[in-house]
Jmol script that loads the backbone (N, CA, C; Angstrom):
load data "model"
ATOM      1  N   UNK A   1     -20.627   8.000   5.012  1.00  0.00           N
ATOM      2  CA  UNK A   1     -20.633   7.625   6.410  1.00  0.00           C
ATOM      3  C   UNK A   1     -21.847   6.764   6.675  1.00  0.00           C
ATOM      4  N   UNK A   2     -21.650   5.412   7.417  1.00  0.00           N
ATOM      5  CA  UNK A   2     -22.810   4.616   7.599  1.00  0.00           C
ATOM      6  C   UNK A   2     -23.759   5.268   8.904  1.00  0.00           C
ATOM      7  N   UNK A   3     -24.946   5.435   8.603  1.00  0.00           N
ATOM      8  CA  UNK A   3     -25.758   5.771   9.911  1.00  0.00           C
ATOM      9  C   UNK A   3     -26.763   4.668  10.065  1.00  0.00           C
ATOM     10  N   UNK A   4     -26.921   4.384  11.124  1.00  0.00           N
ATOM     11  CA  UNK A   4     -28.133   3.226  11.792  1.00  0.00           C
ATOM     12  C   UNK A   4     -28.750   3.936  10.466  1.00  0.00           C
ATOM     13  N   UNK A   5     -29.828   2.702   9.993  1.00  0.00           N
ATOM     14  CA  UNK A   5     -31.420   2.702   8.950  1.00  0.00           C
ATOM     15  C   UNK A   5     -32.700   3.534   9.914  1.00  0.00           C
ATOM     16  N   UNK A   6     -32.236   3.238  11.370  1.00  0.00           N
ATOM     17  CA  UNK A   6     -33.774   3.656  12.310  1.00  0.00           C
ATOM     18  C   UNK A   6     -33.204   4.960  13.084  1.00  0.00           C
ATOM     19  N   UNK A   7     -31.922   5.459  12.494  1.00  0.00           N
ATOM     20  CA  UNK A   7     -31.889   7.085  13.288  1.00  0.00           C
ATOM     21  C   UNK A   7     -32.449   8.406  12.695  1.00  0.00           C
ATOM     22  N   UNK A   8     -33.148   9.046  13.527  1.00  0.00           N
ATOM     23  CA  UNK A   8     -34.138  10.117  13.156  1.00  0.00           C
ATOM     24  C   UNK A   8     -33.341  11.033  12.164  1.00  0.00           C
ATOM     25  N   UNK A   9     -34.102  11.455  10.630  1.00  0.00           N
ATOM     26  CA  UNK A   9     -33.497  11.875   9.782  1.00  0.00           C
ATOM     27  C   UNK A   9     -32.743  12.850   9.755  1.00  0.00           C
ATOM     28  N   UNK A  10     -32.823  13.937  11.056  1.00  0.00           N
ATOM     29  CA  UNK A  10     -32.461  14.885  11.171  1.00  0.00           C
ATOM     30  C   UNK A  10     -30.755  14.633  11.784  1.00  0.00           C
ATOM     31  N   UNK A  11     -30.853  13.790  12.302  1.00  0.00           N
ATOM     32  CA  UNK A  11     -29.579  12.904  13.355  1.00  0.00           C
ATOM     33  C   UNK A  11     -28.860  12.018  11.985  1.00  0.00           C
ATOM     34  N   UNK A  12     -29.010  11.457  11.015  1.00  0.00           N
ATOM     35  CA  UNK A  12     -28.558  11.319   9.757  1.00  0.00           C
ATOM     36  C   UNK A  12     -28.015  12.056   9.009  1.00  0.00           C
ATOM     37  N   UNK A  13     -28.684  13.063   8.575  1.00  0.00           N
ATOM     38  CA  UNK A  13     -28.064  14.364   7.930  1.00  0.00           C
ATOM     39  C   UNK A  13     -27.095  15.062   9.224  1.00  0.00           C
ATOM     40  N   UNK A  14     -27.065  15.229  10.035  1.00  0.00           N
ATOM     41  CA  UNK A  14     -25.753  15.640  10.531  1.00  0.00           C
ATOM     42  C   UNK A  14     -24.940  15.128  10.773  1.00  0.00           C
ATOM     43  N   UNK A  15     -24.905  13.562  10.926  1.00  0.00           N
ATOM     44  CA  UNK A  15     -23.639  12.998  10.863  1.00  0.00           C
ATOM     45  C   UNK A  15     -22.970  12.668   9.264  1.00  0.00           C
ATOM     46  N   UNK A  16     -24.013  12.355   8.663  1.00  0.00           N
ATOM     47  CA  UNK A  16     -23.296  12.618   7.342  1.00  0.00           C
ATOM     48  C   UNK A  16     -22.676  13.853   6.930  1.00  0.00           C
ATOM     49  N   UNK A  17     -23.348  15.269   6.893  1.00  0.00           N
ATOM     50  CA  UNK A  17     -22.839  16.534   6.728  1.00  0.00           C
ATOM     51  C   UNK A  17     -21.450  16.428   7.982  1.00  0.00           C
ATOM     52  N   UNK A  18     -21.495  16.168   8.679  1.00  0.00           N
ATOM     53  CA  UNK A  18     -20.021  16.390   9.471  1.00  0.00           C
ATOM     54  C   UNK A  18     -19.154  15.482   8.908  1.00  0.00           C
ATOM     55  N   UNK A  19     -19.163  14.686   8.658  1.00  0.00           N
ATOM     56  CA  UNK A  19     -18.398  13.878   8.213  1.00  0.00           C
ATOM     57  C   UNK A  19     -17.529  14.338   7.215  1.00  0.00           C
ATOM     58  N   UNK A  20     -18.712  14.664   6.008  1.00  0.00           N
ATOM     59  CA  UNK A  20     -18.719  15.214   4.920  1.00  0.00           C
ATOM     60  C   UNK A  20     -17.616  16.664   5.395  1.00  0.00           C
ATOM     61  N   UNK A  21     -17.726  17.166   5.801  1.00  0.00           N
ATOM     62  CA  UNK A  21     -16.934  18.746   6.522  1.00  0.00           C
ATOM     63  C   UNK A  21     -15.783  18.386   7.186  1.00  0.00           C
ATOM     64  N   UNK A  22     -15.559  17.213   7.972  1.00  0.00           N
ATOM     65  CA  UNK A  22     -14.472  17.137   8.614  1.00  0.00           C
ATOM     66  C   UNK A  22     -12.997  16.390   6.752  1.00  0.00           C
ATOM     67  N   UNK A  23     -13.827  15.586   6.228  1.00  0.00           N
ATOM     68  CA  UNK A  23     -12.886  15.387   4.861  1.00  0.00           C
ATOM     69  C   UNK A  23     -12.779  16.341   3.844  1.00  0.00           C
ATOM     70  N   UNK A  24     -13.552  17.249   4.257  1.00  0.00           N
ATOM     71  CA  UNK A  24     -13.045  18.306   3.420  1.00  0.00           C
ATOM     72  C   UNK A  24     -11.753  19.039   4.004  1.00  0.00           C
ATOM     73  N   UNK A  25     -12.395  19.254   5.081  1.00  0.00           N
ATOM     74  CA  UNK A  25     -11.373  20.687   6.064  1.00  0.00           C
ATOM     75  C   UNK A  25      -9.988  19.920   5.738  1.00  0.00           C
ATOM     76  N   UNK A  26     -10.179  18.326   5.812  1.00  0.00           N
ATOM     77  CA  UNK A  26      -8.594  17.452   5.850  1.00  0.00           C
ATOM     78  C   UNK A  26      -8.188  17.574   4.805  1.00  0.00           C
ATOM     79  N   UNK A  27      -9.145  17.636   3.427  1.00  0.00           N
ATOM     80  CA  UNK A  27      -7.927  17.926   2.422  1.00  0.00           C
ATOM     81  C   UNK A  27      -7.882  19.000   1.857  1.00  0.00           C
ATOM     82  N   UNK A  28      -8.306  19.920   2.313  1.00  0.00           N
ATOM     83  CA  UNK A  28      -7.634  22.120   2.269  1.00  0.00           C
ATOM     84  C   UNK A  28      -6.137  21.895   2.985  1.00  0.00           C
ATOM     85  N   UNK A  29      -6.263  20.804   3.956  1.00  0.00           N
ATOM     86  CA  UNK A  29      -4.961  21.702   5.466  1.00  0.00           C
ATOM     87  C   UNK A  29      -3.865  21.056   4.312  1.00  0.00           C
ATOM     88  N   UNK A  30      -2.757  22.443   4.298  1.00  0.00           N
ATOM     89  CA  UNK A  30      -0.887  21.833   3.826  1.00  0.00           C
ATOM     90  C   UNK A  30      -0.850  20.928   4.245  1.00  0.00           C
ATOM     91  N   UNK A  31      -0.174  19.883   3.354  1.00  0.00           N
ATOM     92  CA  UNK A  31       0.407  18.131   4.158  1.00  0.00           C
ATOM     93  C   UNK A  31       1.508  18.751   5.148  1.00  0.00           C
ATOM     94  N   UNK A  32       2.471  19.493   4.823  1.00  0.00           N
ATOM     95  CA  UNK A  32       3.435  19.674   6.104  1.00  0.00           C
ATOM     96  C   UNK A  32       3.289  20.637   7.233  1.00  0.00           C
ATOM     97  N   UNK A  33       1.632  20.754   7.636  1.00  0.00           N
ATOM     98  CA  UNK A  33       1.199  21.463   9.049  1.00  0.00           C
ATOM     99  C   UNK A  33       2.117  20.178   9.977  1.00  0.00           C
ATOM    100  N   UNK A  34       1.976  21.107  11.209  1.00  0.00           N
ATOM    101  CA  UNK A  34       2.330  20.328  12.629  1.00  0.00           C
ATOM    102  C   UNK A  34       1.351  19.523  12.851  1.00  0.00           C
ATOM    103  N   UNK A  35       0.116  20.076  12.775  1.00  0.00           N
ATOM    104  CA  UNK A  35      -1.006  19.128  13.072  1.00  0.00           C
ATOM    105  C   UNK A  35      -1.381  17.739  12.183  1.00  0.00           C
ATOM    106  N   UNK A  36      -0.735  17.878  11.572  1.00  0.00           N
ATOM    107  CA  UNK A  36      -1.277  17.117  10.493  1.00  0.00           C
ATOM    108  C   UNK A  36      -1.491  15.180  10.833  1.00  0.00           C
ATOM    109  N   UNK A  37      -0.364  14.928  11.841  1.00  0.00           N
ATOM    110  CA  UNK A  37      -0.564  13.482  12.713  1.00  0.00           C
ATOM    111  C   UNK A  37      -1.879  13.545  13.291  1.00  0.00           C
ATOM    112  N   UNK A  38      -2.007  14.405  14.069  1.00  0.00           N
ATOM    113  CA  UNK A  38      -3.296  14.308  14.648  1.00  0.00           C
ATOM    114  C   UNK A  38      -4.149  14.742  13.973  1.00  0.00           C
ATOM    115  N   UNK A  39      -4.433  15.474  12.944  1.00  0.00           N
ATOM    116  CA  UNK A  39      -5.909  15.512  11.882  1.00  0.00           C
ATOM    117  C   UNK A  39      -6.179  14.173  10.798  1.00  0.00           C
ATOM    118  N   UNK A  40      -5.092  13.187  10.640  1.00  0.00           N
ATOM    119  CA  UNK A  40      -5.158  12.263  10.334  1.00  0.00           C
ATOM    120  C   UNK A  40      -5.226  10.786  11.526  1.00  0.00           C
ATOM    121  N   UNK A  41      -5.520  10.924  12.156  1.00  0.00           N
ATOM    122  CA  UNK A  41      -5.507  10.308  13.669  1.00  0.00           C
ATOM    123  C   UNK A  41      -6.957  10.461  13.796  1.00  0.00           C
ATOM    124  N   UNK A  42      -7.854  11.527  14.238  1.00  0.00           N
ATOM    125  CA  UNK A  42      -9.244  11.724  14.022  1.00  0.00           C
ATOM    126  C   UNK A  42      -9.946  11.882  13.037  1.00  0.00           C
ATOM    127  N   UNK A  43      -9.449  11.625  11.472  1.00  0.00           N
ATOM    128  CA  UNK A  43      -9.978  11.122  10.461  1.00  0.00           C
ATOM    129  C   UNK A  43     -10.252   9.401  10.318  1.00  0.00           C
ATOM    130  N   UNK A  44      -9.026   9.376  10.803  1.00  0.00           N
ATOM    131  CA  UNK A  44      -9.092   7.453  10.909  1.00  0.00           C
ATOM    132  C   UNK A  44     -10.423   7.492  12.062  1.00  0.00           C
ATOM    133  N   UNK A  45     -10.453   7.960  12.777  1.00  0.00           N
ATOM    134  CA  UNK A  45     -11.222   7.911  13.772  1.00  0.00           C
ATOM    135  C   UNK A  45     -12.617   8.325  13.626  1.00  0.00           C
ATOM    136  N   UNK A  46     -13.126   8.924  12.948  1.00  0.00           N
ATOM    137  CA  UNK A  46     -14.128   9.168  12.654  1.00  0.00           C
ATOM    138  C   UNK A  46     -14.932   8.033  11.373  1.00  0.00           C
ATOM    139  N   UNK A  47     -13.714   8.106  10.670  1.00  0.00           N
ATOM    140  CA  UNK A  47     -14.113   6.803  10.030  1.00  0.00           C
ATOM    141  C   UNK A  47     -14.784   5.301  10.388  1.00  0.00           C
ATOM    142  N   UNK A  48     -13.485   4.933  10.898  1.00  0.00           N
ATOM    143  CA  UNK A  48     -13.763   4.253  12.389  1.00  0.00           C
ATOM    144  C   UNK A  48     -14.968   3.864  12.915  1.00  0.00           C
ATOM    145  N   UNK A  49     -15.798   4.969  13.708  1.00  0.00           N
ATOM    146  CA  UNK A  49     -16.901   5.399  13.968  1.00  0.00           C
ATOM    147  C   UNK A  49     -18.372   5.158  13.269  1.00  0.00           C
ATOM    148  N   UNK A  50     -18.181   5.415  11.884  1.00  0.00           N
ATOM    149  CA  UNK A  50     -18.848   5.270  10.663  1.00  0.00           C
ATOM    150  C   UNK A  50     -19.222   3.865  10.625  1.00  0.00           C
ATOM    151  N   UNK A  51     -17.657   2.803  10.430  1.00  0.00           N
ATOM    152  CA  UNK A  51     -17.902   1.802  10.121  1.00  0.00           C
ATOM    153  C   UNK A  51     -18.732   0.782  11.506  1.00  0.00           C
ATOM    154  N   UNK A  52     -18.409   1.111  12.560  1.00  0.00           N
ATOM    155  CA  UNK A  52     -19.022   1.107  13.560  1.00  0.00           C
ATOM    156  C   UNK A  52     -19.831   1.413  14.441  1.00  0.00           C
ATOM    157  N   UNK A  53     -21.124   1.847  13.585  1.00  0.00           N
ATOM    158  CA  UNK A  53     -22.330   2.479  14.376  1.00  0.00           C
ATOM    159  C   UNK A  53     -21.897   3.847  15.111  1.00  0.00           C
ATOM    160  N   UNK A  54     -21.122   4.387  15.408  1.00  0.00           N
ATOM    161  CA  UNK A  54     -20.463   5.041  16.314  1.00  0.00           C
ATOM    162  C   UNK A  54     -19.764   4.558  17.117  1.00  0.00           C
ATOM    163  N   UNK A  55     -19.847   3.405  17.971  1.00  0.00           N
ATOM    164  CA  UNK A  55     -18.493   3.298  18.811  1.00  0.00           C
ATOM    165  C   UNK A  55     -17.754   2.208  18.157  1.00  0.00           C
ATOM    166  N   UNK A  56     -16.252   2.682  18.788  1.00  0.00           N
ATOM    167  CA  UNK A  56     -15.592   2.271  18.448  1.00  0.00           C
ATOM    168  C   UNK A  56     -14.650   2.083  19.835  1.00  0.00           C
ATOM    169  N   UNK A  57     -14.137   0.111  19.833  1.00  0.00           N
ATOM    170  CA  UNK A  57     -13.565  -0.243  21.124  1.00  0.00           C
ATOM    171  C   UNK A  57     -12.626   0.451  21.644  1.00  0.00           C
ATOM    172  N   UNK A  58     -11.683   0.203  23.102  1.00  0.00           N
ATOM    173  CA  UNK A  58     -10.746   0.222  22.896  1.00  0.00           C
ATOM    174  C   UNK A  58      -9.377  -0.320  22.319  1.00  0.00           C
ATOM    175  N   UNK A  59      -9.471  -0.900  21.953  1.00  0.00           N
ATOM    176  CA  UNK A  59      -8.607  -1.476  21.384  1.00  0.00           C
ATOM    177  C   UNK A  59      -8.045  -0.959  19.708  1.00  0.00           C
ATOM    178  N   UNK A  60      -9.097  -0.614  19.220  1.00  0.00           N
ATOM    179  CA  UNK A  60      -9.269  -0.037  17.965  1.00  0.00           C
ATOM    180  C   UNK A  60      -8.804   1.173  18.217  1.00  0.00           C
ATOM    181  N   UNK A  61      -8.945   1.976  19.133  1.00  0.00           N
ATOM    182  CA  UNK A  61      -8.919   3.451  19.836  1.00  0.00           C
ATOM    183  C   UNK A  61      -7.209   3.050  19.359  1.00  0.00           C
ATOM    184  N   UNK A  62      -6.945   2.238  20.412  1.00  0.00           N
ATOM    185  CA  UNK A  62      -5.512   2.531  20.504  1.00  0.00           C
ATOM    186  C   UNK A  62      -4.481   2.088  19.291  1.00  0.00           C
ATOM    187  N   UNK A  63      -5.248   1.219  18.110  1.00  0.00           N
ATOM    188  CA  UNK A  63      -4.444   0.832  16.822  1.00  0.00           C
ATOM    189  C   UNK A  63      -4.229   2.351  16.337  1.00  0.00           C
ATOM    190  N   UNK A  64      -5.009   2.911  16.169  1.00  0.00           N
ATOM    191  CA  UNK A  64      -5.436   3.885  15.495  1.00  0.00           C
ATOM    192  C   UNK A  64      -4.478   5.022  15.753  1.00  0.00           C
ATOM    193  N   UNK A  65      -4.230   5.754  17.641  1.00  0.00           N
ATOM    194  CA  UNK A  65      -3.095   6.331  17.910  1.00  0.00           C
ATOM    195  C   UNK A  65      -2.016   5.828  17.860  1.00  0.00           C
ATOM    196  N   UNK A  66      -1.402   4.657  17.906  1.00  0.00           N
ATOM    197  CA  UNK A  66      -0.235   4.027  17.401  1.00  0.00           C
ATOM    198  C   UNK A  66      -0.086   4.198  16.244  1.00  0.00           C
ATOM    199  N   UNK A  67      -1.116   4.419  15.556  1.00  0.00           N
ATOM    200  CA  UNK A  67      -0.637   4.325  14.170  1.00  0.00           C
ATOM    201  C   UNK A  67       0.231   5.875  13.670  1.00  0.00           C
ATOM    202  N   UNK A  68      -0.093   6.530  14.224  1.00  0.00           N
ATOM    203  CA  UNK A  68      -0.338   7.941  14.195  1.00  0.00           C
ATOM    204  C   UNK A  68       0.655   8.504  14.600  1.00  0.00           C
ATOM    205  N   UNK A  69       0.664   7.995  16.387  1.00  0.00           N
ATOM    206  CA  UNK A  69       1.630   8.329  17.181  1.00  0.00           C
ATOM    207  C   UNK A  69       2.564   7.521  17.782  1.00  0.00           C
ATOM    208  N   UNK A  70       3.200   6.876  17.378  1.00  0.00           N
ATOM    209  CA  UNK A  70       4.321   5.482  17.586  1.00  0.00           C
ATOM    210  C   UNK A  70       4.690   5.843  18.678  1.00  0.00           C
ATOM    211  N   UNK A  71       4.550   4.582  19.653  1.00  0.00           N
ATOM    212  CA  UNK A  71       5.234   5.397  21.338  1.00  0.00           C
ATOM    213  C   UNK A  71       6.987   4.895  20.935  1.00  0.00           C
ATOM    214  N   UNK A  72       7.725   6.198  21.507  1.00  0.00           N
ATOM    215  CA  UNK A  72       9.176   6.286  21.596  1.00  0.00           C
ATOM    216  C   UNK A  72       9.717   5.026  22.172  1.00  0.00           C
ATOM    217  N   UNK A  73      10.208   4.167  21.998  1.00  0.00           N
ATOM    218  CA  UNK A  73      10.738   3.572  23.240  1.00  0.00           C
ATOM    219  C   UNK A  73      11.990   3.701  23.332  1.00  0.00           C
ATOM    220  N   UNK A  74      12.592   3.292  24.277  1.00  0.00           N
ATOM    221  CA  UNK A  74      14.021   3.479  24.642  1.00  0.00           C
ATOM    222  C   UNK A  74      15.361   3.182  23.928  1.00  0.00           C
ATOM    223  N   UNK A  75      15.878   3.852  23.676  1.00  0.00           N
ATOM    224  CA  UNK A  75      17.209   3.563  23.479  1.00  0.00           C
ATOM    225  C   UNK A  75      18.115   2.889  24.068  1.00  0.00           C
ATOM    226  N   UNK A  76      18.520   1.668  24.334  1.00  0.00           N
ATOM    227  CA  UNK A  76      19.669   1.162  24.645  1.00  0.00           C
ATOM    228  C   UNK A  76      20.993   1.618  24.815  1.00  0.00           C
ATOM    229  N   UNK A  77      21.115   1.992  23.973  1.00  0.00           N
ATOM    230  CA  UNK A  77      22.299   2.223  23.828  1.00  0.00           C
ATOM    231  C   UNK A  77      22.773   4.123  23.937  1.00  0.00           C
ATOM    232  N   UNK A  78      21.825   4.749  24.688  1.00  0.00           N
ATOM    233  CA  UNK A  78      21.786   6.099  25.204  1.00  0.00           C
ATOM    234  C   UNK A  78      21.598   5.859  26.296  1.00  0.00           C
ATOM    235  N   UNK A  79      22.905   6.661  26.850  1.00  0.00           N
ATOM    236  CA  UNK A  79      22.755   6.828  28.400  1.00  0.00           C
ATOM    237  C   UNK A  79      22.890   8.394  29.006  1.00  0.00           C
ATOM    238  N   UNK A  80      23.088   8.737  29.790  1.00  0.00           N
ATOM    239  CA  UNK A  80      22.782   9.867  30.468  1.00  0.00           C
ATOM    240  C   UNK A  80      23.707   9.725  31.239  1.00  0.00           C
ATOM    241  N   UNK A  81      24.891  11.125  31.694  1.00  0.00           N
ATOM    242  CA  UNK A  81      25.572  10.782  32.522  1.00  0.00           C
ATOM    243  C   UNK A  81      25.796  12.572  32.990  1.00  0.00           C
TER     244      UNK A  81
END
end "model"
wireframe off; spacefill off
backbone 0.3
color backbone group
């Protein structure tokens, strides 16, 4: 995980150690949990984060849940009656 060169060492080691903890916990969990879209959704995201000082736009925000979570769109050809 990239951390600023000028953040206080103590603020370094915990974002690395979390980091470090959140890719672990991701690859213990079964691939076919329910959760598993969204623990891969805030992995991208944390990553993300990494590569970006910590923030990360919106725009990126939202590649990221699309990617994850594809919005439904409509059916045409379903109607309701």
């Amino acid at each position: 995980m990239w951390v600023p060169d000028n953040a206080p060492g103590r603020w370094r080691w915990a974002c690395a150690r979390s980091h470090e903890r959140l890719k672990q916990a991701a690859a213990a969990m079964p691939p076919d949990m329910a959760a598993q879209p969204f623990l891969d959704a805030l992995t991208d995201l944390v990553q993300a984060q990494a590569d970006t000082a910590g923030f990360v736009v919106l725009r990126r925000w939202a590649e990221i849940l699309e990617r994850h979570f594809p919005p439904q769109l409509p059916d045409p050809e379903h109607t309701t009656e």
